[in-house]
C-alpha positions in Angstrom: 79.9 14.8 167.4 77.1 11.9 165.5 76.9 13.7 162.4 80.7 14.8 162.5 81.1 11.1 162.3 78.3 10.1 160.1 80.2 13.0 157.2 83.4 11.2 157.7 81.9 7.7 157.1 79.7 9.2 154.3 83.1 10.6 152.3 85.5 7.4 153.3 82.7 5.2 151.7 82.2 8.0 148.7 86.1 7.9 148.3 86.4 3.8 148.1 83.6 4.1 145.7 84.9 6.8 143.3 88.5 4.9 143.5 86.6 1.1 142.2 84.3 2.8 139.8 87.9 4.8 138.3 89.9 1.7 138.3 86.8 -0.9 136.7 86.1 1.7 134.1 90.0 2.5 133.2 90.5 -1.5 133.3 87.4 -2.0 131.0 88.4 0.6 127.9 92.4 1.3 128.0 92.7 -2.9 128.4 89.6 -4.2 127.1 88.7 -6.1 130.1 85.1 -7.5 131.6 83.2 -5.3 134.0 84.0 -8.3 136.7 87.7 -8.5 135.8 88.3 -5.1 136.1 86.8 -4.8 139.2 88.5 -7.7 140.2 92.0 -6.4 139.1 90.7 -2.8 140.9 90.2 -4.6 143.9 93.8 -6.6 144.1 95.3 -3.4 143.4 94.5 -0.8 145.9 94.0 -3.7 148.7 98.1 -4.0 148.1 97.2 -8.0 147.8 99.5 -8.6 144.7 98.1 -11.1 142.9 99.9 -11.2 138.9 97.7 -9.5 136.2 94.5 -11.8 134.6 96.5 -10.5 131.1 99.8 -8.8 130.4 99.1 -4.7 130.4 100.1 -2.2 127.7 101.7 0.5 128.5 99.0 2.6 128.5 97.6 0.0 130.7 100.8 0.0 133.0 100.9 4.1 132.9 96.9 3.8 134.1 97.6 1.1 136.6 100.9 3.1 138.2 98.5 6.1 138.8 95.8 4.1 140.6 97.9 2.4 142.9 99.5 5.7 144.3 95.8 6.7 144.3 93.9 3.9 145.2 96.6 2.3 147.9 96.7 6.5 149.7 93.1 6.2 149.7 92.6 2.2 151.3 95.3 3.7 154.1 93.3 7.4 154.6 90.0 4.7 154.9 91.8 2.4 157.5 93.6 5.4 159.6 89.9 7.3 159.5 87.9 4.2 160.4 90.2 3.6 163.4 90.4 7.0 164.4 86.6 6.8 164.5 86.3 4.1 166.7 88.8 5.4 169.3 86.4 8.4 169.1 83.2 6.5 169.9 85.3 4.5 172.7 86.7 7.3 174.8 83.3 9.8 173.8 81.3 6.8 175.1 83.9 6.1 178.2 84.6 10.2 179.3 80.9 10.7 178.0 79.8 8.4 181.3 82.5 9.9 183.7 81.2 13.2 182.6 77.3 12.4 183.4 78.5 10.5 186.6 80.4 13.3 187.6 77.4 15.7 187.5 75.0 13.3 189.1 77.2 13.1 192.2 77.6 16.8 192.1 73.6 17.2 192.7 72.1 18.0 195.6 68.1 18.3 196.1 67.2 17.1 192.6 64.5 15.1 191.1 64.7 11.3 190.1 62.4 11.0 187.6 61.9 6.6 186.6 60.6 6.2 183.1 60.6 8.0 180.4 57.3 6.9 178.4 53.9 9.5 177.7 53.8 10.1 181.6 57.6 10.4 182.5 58.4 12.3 179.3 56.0 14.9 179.5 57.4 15.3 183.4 60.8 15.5 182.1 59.8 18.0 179.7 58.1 20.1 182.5 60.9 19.9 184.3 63.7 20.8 182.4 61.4 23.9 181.0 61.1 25.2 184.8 65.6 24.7 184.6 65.0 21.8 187.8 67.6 19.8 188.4 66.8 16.2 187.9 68.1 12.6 186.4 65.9 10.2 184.4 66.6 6.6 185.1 65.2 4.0 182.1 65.9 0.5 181.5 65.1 1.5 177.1 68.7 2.2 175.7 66.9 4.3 173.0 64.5 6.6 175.3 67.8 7.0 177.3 69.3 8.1 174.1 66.3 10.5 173.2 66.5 12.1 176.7 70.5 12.6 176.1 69.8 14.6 172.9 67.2 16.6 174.4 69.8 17.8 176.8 68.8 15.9 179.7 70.7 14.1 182.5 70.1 10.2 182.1 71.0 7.1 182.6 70.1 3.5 181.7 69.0 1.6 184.5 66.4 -0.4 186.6 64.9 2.0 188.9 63.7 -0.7 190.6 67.0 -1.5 192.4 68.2 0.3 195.0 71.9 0.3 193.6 70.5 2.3 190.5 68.7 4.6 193.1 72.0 5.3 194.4 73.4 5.7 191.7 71.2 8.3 190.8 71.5 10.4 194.4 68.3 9.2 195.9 70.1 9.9 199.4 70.4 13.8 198.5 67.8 14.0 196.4 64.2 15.8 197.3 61.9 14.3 195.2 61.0 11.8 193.3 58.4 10.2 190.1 58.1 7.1 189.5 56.1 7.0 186.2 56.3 3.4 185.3 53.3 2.1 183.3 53.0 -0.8 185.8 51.8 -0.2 189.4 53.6 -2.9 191.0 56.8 -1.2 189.5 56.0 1.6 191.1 55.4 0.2 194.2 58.8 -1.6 194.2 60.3 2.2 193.6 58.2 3.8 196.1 59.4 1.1 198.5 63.3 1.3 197.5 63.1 5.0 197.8 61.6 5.8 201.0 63.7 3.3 202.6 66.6 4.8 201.7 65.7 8.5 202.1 62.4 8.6 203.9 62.3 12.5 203.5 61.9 12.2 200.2 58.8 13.8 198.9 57.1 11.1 196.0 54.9 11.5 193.5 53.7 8.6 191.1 51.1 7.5 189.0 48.9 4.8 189.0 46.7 3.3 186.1 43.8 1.1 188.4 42.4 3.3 191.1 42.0 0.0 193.6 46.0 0.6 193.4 46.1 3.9 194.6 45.9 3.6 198.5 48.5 1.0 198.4 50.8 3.3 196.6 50.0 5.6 199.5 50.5 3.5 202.2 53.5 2.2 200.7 55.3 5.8 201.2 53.6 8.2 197.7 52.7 11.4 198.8 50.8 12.7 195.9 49.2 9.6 193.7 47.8 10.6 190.1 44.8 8.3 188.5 45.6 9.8 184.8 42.1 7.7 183.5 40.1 9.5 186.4 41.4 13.1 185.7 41.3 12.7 181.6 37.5 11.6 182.3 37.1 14.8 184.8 38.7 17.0 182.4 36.3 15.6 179.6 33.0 16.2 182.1 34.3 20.0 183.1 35.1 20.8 179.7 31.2 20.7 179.1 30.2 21.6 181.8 32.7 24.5 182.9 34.6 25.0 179.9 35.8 28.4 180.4 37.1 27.3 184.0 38.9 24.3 181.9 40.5 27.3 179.9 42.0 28.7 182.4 43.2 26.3 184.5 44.9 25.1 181.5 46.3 28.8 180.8 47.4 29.1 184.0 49.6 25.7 184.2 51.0 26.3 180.3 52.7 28.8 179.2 51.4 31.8 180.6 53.7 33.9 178.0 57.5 34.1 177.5 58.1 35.8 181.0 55.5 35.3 183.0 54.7 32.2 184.9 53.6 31.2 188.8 55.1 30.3 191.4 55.3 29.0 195.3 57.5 30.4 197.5 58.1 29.6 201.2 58.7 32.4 203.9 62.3 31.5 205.8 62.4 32.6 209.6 65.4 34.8 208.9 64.6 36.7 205.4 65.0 40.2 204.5 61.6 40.7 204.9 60.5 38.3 208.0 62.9 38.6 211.1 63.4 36.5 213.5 60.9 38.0 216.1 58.9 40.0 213.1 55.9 39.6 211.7 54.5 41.6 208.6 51.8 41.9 206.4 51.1 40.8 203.2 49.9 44.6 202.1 53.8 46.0 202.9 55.5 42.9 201.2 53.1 43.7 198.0 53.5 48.3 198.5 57.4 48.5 200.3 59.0 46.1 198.4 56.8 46.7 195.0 57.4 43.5 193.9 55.2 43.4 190.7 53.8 40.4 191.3 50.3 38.5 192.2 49.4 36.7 195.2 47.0 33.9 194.4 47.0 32.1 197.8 48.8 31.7 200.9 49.5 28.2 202.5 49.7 28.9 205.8 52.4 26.5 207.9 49.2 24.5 209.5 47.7 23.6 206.9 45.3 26.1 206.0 45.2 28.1 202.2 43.7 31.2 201.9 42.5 32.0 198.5 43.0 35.5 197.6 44.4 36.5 200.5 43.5 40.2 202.2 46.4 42.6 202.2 46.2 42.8 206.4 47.1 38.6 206.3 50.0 38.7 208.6 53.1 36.8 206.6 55.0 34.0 209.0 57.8 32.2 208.9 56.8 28.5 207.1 54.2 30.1 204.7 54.0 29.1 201.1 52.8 31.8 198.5 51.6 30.9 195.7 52.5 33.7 193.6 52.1 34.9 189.5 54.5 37.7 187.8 57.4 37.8 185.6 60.0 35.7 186.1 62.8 38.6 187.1 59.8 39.5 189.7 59.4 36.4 191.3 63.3 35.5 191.8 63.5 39.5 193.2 60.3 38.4 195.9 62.0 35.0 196.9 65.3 36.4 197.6 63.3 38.8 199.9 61.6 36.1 201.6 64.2 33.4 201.7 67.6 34.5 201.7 
């Protein structure tokens, strides 16, 4: 739709042009007129104004002059009908544009509020929409907004320190939430907002001074990232354990184009766990031959068992953290969740 627009402005202004440089230069050798006075006579012409003639025109003159108006007046009124047609565009694209996104934000359920959108709360964002989450960015910046927008993300410019734009963006049906603000009291207002309006909401933020860190928690954050403190970790192991740095890093990028990991959490009522049935992880992994690897199991108390034996009796509440290919891991979880 932008550079739809952008063409048509770039050919209205290309037409205008082509029409004052035809009538300045026709003025200048068939009458004999100045650069300025043809322009000037150009100008009066196709603008329909009807001012007399600066000097009485030849009839070459008149013949040249008869052609330019039907030409130069058509192309002043295809200028003024495109320009307007343009600006109706932008009105309704921006007014149905913001039905349309508020539309689809009240259609979510169980999404992710993400508030900013600078190095933190982009690269979230980014994460995110690569794993196809459903979420909405909320940022006061007009242009970051804008950025998000074109990157095919749901946002919308607003204080996500307010509670209304909290509503606004589902906070009440949402399950999670990062507030990624470069200030810590910011986030503290957010944390605040948020878990007074859906204290089930699971948050995650950052913080940039540790000292700030255990208020964050108290304040409602469940998970509370020191980005300073890890950069300076990840520095240290990259010495000192480099080829552990590798692949933890492999294993939280891009494993390859299909393959990726996962957590999945065991329902009481799956295809695989019953009701009143408990199984093993060994006739999940050989019955169902699911193709995939179990890392760890987080067991509903608490407890995660790291490479986890194939006797370790599956429950209802468990979390598995699981690698395979993508088509592998959505078979395992409709196994174990639906």
């Amino acid at each position: 739709m932008q550079s739809r627009l952008v063409r048509r402005i770039i050919l209205i202004a290309g037409l205008l042009c082509f029409t004052v440089v035809v009538g300045t230069a026709g003025f200048k050798l068939i009458e004999g007129y100045t650069w300025f006075d043809g322009f000037y006579m150009t100008i009066t012409t196709i603008t329909t104004v009807g001012y007399q003639e600066l000097w009485p025109l030849s009839h070459a003159g008149r013949v040249f002059n008869s052609f330019l108006i039907l030409f130069g007046v058509s192309a002043m009124f295809l200028a003024v009908g495109a320009m307007t047609q343009t600006i109706i565009e932008l009105e309704l694209q921006d007014r149905y544009g913001e039905r349309r996104k508020r539309r689809m934000i009240n259609h979510l359920h169980d999404h992710i509020i993400v508030c900013g959108f600078g190095r933190v709360g982009r690269n979230a964002c980014y994460e995110l929409q690569r794993a196809d989450a459903p979420f909405v960015l909320l940022d006061r910046n007009e242009q970051r907004v804008a950025k998000a927008v074109n990157a095919g993300m749901l946002a919308i410019v607003a204080d996500a320190t307010q509670d209304d734009s909290l509503r606004e963006a589902g906070v009440t049906r949402a399950r999670g939430l990062i507030a990624a603000l470069p200030s810590d009291a910011e986030n503290l207002f957010i944390i605040l907002s948020a878990k007074t309006l859906n204290p089930r909401l699971t948050v995650v933020t950052r913080v940039s001074e540790e000292e700030a860190g255990e208020k964050l928690r108290r304040a409602g954050a469940d998970t509370v990232f020191t980005p300073y403190a890890m950069a300076g970790r990840q520095l240290a192991d990259a010495l000192l354990r480099p080829h552990v740095v590798e692949f933890l890093d492999f294993a939280r990028g891009d494993i390859g184009p299909k393959v990726t990991m996962e957590e999945v959490c065991v329902a009481s009522k799956g295809e695989f766990t019953g009701e009143f049935t408990r199984k093993t992880l060994g006739q999940l992994l050989e019955s169902r031959k699911s193709g995939v690897i179990v890392l760890a199991v987080r067991k509903q108390g608490g407890e995660t068992i790291f490479n986890p034996p194939a006797e370790l009796e599956i429950s209802a509440g468990d979390f598995l953290i699981v690698m395979g290919e993508r088509s592998s891991l959505q078979k395992l979880e409709q196994i174990l969740t639906s």
